[in-house]
C-alpha positions as CSV (number, residue, x, y, z in Angstrom):
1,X,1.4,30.3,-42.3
2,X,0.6,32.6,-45.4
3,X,3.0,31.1,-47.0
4,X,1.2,27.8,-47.3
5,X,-1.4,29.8,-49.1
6,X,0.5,30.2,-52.1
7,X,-2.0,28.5,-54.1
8,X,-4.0,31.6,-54.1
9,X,-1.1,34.0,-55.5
10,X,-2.5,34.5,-58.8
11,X,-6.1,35.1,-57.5
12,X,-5.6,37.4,-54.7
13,X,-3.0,39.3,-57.5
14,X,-6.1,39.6,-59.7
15,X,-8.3,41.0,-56.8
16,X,-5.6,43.4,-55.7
17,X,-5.1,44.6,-59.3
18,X,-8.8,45.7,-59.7
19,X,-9.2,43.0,-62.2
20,X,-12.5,42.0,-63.1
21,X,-13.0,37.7,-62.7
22,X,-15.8,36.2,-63.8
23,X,-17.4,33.9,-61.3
24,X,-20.5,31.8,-61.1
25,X,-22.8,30.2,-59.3
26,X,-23.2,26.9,-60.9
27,X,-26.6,25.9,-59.7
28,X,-28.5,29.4,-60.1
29,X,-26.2,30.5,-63.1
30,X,-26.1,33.9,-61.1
31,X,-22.5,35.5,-62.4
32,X,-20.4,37.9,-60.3
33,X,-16.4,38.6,-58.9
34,X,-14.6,38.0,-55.9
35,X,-13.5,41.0,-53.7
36,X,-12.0,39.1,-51.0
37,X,-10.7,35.9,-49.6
38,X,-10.6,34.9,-45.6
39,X,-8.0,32.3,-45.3
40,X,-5.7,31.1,-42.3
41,X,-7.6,29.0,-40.7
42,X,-7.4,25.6,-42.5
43,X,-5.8,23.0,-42.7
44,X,-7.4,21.9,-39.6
45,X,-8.0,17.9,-38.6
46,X,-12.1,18.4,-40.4
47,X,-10.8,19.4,-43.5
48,X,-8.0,19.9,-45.8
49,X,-6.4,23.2,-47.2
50,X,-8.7,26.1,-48.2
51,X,-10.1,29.4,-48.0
52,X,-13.1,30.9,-48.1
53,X,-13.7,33.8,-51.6
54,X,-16.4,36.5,-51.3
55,X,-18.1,37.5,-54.6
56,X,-20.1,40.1,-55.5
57,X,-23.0,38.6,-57.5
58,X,-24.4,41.1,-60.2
59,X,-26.6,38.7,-62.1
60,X,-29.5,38.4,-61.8
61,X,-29.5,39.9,-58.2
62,X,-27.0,41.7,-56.6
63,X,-25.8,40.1,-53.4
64,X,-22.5,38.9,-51.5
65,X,-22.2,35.2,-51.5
66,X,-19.3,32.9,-50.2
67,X,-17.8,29.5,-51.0
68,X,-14.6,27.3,-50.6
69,X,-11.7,27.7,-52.7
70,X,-9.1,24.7,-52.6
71,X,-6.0,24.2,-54.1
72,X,-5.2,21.9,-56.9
73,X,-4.7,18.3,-55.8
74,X,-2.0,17.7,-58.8
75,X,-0.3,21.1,-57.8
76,X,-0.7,22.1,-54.3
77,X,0.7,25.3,-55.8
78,X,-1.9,26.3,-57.8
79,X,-5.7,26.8,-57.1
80,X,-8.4,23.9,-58.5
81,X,-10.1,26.2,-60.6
82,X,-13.0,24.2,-60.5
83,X,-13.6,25.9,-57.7
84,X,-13.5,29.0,-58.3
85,X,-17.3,28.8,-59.2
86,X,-20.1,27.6,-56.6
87,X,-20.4,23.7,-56.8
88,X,-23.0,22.0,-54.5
89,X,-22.0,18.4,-55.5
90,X,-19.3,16.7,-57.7
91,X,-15.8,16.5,-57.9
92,X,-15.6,20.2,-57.0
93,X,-18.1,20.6,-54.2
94,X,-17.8,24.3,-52.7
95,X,-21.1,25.5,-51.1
96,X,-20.1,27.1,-47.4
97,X,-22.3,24.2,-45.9
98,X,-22.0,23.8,-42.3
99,X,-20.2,26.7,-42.1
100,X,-22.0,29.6,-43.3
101,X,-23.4,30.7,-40.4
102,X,-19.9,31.6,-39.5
103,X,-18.6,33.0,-42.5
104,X,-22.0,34.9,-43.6
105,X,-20.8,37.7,-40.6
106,X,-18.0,39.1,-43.5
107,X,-20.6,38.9,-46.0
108,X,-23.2,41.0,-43.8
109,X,-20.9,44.0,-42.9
110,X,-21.5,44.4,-46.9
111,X,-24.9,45.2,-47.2
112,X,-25.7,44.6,-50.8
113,X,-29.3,43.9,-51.9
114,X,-30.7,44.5,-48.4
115,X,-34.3,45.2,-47.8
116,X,-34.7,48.3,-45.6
117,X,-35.4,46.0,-42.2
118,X,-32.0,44.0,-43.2
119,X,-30.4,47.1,-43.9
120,X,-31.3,48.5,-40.6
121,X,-30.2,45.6,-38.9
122,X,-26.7,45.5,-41.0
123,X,-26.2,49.1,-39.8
124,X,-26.6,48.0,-36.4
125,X,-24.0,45.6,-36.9
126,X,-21.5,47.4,-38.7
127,X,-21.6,50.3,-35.7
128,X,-21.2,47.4,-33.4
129,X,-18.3,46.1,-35.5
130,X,-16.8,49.4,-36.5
131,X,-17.3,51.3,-33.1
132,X,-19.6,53.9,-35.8
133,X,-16.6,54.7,-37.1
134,X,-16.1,52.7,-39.6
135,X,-18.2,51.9,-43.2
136,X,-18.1,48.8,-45.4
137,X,-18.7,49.7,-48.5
138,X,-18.6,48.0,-52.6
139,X,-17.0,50.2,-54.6
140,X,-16.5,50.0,-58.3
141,X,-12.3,50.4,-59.5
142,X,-11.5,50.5,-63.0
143,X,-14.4,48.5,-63.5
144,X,-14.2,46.1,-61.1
145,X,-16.4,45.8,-57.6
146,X,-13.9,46.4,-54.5
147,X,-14.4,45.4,-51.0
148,X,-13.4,48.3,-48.5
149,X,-13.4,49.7,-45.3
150,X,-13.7,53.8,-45.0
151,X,-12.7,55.9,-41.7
152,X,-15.6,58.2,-41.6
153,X,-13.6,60.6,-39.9
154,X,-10.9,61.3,-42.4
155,X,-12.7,59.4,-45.5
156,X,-9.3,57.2,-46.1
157,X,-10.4,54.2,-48.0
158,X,-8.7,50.3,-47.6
159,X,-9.1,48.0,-49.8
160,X,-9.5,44.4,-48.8
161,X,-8.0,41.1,-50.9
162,X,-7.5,39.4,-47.7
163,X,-8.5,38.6,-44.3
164,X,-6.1,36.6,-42.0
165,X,-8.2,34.5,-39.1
166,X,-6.7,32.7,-37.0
């Protein structure tokens, strides 16, 4: 339920208010802000609660990259912000692993930092995805990068904090 998902309140808040979080990478150092969060699908019997965050990554290339967020194990409440950065190992291990294949379909709709074979691909996928129709798009608000969706047709613009999969 989204309720159980409370842990990410403050987060999704931030994203939804155009604020600008600072992110990172841990191993490449690369720096960058989440625009969205695909939750819903966890807990599940392979793992325990979390979500999967979407950054755009501005330093020192620009790119969409994923990872797990979890909530805090002394708060279920509140998220571990340990995790709000990329960990590959430690206490606050991250990386998409296993399951990026999966995930990495969100991340392509956005094609950021795409050579023009990739890109050609991408817009392949996105008319496949969004009938032609439809355009995913980074777009800068007050500052901060924004994940949406535009109808072509009419131009209307919406802004993603969160995806629901179930």
């Amino acid at each position: 339920m989204v309720t159980d998902y409370c842990w990410l309140e403050s987060t999704l808040s931030d994203i939804a208010a155009n604020q600008h979080i600072q992110v990172e990478d841990v191993p490449s150092k690369a720096r960058g802000s989440p625009v969205f969060v695909v939750a819903g699908a966890c807990p599940n019997p392979l793992c325990g609660m979390q979500a999967v965050v979407y950054c755009v990554m501005s330093e020192p290339t620009y790119r969409m990259d994923f990872w797990w967020l979890k909530p805090s194990a002394s708060n279920p409440r509140k998220i571990e912000p340990g995790t709000l950065n990329r960990n590959i190992k430690g206490a606050n291990k991250n990386d998409a692993g296993r399951s990026k294949a999966l995930y990495s379909q969100f991340a392509d709709l956005f094609q950021l930092g795409a050579s023009a074979a990739d890109r050609q691909t991408v817009s392949s996928f996105q008319n496949k995805v969004g009938g032609g129709k439809l355009a995913f798009n980074i777009i800068e608000v007050n500052g901060a990068p924004r994940a949406c969706i535009e109808q072509l047709g009419s131009g209307e613009k919406y802004f993603l904090y969160l995806i629901w999969q179930v």
